[in-house]
KELUM-232590 format. One line per field, with one value per atom (N, C-alpha, C): atom name; chain; x, y, z. Coordinates in nm, 2 decimals. Each point is the difference from the previous one (the first is absolute). Example, Ala and Ser with C-alpha at 12.3 -4.5 7.8 and 13.67 -1.06 7.14 Angstrom:
bagu (N / CA / C / N / CA / C)
fiti (A / A / A / A / A / A)
u (1.32 / -0.09 / 0.09 / -0.04 / 0.09 / -0.08)
v (-0.57 / 0.12 / 0.12 / 0.11 / 0.11 / 0.11)
w (0.78 / 0.00 / 0.00 / -0.07 / 0.00 / 0.08)
***
This chain:
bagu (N / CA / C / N / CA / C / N / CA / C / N / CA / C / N / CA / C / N / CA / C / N / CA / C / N / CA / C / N / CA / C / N / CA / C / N / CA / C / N / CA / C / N / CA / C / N / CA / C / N / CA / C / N / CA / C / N / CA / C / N / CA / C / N / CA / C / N / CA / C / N / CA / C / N / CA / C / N / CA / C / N / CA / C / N / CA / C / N / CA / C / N / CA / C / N / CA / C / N / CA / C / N / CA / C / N / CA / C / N / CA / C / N / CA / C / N / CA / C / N / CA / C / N / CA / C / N / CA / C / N / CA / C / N / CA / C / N / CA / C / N / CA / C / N / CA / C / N / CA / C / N / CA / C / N / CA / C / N / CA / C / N / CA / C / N / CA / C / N / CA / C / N / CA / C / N / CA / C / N / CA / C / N / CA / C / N / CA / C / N / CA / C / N / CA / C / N / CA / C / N / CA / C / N / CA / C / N / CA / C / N / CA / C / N / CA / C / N / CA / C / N / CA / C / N / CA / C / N / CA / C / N / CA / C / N / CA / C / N / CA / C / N / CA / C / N / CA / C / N / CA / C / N / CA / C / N / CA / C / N / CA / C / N / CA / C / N / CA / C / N / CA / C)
fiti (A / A / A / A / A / A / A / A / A / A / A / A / A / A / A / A / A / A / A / A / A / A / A / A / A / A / A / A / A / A / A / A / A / A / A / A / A / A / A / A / A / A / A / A / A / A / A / A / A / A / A / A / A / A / A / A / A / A / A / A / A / A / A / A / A / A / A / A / A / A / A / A / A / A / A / A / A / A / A / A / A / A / A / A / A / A / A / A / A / A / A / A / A / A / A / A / A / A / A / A / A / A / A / A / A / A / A / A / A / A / A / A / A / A / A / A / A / A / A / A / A / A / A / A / A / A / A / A / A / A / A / A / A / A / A / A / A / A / A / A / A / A / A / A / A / A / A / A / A / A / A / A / A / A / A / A / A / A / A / A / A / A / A / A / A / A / A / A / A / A / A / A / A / A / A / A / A / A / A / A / A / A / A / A / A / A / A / A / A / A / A / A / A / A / A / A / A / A / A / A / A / A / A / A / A / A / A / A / A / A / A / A / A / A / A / A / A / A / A / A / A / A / A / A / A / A / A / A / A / A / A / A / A / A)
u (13.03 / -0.06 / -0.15 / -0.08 / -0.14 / -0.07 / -0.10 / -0.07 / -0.11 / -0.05 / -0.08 / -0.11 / -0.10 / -0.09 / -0.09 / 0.04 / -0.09 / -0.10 / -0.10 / -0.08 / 0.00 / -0.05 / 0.00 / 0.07 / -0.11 / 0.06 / 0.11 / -0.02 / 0.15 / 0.12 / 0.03 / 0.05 / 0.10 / -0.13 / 0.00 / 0.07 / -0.03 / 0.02 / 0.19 / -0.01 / 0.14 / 0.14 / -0.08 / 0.07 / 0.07 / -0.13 / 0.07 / 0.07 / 0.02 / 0.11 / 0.13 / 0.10 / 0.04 / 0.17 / -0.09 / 0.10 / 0.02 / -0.11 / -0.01 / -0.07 / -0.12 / -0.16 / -0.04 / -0.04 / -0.07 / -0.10 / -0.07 / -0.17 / -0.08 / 0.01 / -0.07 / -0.01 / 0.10 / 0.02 / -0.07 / 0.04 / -0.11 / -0.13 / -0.05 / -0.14 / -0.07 / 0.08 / -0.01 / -0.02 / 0.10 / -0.01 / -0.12 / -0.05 / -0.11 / -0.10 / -0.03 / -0.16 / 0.01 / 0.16 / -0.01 / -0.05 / 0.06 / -0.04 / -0.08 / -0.07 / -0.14 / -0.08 / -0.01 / -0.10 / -0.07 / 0.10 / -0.05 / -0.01 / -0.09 / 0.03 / 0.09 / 0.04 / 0.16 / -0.03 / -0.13 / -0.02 / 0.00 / -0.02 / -0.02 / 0.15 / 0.08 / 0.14 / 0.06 / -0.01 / 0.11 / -0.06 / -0.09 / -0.05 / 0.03 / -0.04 / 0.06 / 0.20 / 0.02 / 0.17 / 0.07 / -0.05 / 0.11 / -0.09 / -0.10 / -0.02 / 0.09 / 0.00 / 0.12 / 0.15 / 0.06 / 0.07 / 0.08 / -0.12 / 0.09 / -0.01 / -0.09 / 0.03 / 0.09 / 0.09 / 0.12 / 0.06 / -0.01 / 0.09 / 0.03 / -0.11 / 0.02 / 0.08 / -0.01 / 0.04 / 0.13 / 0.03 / 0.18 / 0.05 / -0.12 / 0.06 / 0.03 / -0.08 / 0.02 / 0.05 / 0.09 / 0.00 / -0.04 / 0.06 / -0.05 / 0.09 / -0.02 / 0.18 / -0.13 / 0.05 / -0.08 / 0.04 / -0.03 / 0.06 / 0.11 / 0.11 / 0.13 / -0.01 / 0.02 / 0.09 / 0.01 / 0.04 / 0.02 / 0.15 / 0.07 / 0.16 / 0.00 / -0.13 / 0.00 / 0.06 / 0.00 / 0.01 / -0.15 / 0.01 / -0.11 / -0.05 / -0.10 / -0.01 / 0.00 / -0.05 / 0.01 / 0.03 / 0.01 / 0.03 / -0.06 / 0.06 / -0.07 / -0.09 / -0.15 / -0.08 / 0.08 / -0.04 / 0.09 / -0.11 / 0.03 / -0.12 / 0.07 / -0.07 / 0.07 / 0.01)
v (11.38 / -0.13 / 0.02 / -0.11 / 0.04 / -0.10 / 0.04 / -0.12 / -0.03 / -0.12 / -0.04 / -0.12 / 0.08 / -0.09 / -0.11 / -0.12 / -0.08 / -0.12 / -0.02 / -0.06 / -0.12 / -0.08 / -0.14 / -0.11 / 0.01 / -0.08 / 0.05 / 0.10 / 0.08 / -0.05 / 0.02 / -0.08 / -0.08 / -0.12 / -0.17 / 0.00 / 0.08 / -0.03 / 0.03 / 0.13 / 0.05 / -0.06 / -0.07 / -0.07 / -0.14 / 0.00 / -0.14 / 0.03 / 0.08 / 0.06 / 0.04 / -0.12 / -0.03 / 0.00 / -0.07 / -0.08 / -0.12 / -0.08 / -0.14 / -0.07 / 0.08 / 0.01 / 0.03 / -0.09 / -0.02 / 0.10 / 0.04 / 0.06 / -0.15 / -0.04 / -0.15 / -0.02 / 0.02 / -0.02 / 0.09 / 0.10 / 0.12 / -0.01 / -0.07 / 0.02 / -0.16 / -0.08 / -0.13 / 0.05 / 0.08 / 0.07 / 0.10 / 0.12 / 0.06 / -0.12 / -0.06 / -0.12 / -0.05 / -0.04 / -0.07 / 0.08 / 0.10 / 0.07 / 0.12 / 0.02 / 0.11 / -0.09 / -0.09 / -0.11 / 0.08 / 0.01 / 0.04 / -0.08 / 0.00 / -0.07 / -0.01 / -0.04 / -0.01 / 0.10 / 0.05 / 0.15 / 0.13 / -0.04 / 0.14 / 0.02 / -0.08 / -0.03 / 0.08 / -0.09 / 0.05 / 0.14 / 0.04 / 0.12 / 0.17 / -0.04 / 0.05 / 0.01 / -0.12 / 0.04 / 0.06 / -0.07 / 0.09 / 0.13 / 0.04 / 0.15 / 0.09 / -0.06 / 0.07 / -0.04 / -0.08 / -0.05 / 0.11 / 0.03 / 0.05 / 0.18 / 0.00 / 0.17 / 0.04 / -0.16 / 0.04 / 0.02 / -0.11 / 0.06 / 0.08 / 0.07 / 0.17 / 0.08 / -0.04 / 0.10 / -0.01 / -0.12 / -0.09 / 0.00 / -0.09 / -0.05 / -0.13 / -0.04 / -0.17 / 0.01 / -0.15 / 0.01 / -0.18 / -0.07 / -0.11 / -0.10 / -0.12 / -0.08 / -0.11 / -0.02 / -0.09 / -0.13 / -0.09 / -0.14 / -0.03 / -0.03 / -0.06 / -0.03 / 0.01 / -0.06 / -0.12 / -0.10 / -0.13 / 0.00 / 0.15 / -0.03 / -0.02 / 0.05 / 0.01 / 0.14 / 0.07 / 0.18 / 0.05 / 0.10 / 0.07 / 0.09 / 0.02 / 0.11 / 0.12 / 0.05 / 0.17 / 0.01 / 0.11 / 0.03 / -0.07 / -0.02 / -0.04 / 0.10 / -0.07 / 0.06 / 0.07 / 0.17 / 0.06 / 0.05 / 0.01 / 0.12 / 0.10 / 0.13 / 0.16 / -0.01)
w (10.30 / 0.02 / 0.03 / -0.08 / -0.01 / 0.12 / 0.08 / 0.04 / -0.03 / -0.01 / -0.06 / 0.10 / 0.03 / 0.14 / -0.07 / 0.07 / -0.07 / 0.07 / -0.08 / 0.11 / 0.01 / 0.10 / 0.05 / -0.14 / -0.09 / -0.10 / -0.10 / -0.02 / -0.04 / 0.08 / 0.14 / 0.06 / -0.03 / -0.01 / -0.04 / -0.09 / -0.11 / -0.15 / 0.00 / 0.05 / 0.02 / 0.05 / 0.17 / 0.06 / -0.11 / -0.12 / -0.08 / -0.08 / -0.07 / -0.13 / 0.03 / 0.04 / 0.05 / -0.08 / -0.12 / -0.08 / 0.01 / 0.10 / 0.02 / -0.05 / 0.01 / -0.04 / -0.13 / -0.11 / -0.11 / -0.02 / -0.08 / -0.04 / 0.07 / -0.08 / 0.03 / 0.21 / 0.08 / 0.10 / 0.05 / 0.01 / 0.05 / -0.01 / -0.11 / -0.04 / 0.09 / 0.00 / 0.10 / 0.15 / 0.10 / 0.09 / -0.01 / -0.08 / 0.02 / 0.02 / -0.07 / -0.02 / 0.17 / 0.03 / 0.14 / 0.09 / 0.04 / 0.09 / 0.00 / -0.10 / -0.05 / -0.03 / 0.00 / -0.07 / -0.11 / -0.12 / -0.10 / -0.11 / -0.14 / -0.08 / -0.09 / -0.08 / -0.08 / -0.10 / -0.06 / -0.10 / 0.03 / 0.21 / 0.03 / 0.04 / 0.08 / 0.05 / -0.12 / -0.11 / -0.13 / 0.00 / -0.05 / -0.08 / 0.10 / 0.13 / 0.13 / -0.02 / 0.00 / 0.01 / -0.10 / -0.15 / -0.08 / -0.06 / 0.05 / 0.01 / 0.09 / 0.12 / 0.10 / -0.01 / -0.08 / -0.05 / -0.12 / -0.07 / -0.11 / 0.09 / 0.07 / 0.07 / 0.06 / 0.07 / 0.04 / -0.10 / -0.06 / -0.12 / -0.10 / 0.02 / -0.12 / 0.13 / 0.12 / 0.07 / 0.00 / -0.04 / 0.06 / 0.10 / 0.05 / 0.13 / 0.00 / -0.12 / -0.01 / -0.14 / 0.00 / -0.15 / 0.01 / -0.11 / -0.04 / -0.05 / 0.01 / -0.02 / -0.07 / -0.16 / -0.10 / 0.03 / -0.04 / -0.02 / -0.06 / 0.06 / -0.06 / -0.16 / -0.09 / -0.12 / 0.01 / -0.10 / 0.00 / 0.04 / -0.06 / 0.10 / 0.11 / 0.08 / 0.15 / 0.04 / -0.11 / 0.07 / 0.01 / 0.09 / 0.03 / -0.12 / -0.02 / -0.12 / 0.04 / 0.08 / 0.11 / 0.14 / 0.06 / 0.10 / 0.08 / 0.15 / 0.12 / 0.05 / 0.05 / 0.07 / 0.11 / 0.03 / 0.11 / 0.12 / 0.09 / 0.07 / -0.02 / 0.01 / 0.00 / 0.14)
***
């Protein structure tokens, strides 16, 4: 089992990938509470976004289908 130390906003980010929590939502929450703007918020998250995810720690749950099935896995923490 690996550990992985992370800082203040890593954190934040972590604490939200949840499976509850959208891309869109997270990047709402960074701007709130970094008072950042919505280019740096985004450009910031899914850079560390996809780092978890080469690592697979996260994965990623697409938008439902018109069936209403999911198209991939549920976001997981490691």
């Amino acid at each position: 089992r690996k550990k992985i130390l992370l800082d203040k906003v890593g954190s934040f980010v972590w604490d939200l990938c949840d499976g509850e929590h959208t891309v869109e939502d997270i990047i709402r929450e960074l701007m709130r509470e970094y008072k950042l703007h919505r280019r740096e918020a985004e450009a910031s998250l899914l850079l560390y976004l996809q780092m978890l995810s080469k690592r697979a720690l996260i994965g990623f749950i697409l938008p439902a289908r018109k069936g209403g099935q999911p198209s991939a896995p549920e976001e997981a923490h490691g």
